[in-house]
C-alpha positions as CSV (number, residue, x, y, z in Angstrom):
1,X,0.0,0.0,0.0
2,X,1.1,3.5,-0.9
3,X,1.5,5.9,1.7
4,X,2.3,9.4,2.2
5,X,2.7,11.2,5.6
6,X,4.0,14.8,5.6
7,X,5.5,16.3,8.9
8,X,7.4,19.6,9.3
9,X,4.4,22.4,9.2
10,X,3.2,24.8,11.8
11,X,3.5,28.5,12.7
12,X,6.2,30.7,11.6
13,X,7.1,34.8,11.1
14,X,7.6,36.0,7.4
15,X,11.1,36.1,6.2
16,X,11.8,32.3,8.4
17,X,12.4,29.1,7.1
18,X,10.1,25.9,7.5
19,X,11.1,22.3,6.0
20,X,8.6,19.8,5.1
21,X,9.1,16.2,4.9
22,X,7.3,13.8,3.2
23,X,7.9,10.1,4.1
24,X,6.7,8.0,1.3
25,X,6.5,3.9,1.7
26,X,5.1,1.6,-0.4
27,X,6.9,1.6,-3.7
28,X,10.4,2.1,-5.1
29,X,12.0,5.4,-4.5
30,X,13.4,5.1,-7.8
31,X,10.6,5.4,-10.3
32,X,8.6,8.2,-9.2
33,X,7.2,11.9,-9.5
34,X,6.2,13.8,-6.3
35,X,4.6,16.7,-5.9
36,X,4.3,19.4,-3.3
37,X,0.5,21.2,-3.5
38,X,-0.3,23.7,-1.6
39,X,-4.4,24.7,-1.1
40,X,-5.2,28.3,1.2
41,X,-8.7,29.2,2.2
42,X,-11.2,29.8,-0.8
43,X,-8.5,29.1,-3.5
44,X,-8.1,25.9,-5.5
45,X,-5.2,23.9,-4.8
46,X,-2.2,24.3,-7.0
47,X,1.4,23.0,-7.9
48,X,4.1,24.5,-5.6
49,X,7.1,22.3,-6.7
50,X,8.1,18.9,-8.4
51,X,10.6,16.3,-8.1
52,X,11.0,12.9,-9.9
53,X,13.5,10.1,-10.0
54,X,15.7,11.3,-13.1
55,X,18.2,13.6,-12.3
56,X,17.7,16.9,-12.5
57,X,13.9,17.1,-12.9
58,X,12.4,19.9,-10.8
59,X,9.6,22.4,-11.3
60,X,9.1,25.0,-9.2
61,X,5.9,27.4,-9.3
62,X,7.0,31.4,-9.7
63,X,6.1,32.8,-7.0
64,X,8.3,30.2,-5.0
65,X,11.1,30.3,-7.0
66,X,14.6,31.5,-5.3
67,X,12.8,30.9,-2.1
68,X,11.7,27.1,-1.8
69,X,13.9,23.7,-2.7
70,X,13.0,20.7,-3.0
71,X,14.9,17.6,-2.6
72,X,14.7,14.2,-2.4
73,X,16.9,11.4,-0.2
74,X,16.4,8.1,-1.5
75,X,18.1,6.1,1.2
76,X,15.2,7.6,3.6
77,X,12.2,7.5,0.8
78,X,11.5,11.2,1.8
79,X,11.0,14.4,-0.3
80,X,12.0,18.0,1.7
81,X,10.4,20.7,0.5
82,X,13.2,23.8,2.3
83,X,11.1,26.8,2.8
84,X,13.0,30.2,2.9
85,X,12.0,33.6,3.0
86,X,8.5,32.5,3.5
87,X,5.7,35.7,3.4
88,X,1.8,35.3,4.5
89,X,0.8,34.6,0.8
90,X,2.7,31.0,1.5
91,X,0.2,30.4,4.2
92,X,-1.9,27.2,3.5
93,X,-2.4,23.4,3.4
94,X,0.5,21.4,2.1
95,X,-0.1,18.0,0.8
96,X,2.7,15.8,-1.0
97,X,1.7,13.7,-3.9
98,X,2.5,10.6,-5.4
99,X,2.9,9.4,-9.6
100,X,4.6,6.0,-9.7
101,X,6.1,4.4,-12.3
102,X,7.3,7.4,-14.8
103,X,9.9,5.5,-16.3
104,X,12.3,8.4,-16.5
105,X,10.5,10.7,-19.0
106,X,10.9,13.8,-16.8
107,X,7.6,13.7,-15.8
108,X,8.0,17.2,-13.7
109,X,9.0,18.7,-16.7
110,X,5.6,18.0,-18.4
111,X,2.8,19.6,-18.1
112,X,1.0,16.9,-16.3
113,X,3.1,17.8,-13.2
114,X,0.8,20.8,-12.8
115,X,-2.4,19.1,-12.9
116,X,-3.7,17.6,-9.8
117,X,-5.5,14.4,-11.5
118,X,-2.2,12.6,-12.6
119,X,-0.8,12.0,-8.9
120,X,-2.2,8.5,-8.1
121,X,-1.7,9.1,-4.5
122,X,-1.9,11.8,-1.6
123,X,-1.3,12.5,2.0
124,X,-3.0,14.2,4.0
125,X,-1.4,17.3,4.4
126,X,0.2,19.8,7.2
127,X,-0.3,23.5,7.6
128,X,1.7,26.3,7.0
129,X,0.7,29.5,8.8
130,X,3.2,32.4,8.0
131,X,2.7,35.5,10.1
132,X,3.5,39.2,9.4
């Protein structure tokens, strides 16, 4: 069974760093895309960043861009998603997401890594709260 747990969220002051974690089991942490959405109050979620198993393949939304990294250690199944210089606007759900099996097509470089439909599998999420 595929699972995804996230850990890391909670409260922090604009301009401060959080790092997310999400522990992924279930499958081999070699063939994969994950995804790190993010959904605030009355807004749809969307795409924050994207990491698969080929080298080299991230995707990062603009806004976060410069500020948030994402990263992957394979010998602990985990994606990080390092938050820097976070402002209020980052303030919101964030819920790591799963595509298996990719077969090393650079799948975040696609545009399927933006839509929320192609991840097979989610967790259920930890909150963000960035104060001014």
């Amino acid at each position: 069974e595929v699972q995804l747990v996230e850990s890391g969220g909670g409260w922090v002051q604009a301009g401060g760093s959080l790092r997310l974690s999400c522990a992924a089991s279930g499958f081999t942490f070699d063939d994969y895309a994950i995804g790190w959405f993010r959904q605030a109050p009355g807004k749809e979620r969307e795409l924050v960043s994207c990491i698969s198993s080929t080298n080299g393949d991230t995707n990062y939304k603009d806004s976060v861009k410069g500020r948030f990294t994402i990263s992957a250690d394979r010998a602990k199944n985990t994606v990080y998603l390092q938050m820097d210089r976070v402002n209020p606007q980052d303030t919101a759900a964030y819920y790591c997401a799963a595509e298996i099996s990719v077969y090393s097509t650079r799948w975040c470089s696609q545009w399927r890594a933006w839509i929320e439909r192609e991840y097979d599998y989610w967790g259920q999420g930890t909150q963000v709260t960035v104060s001014s």
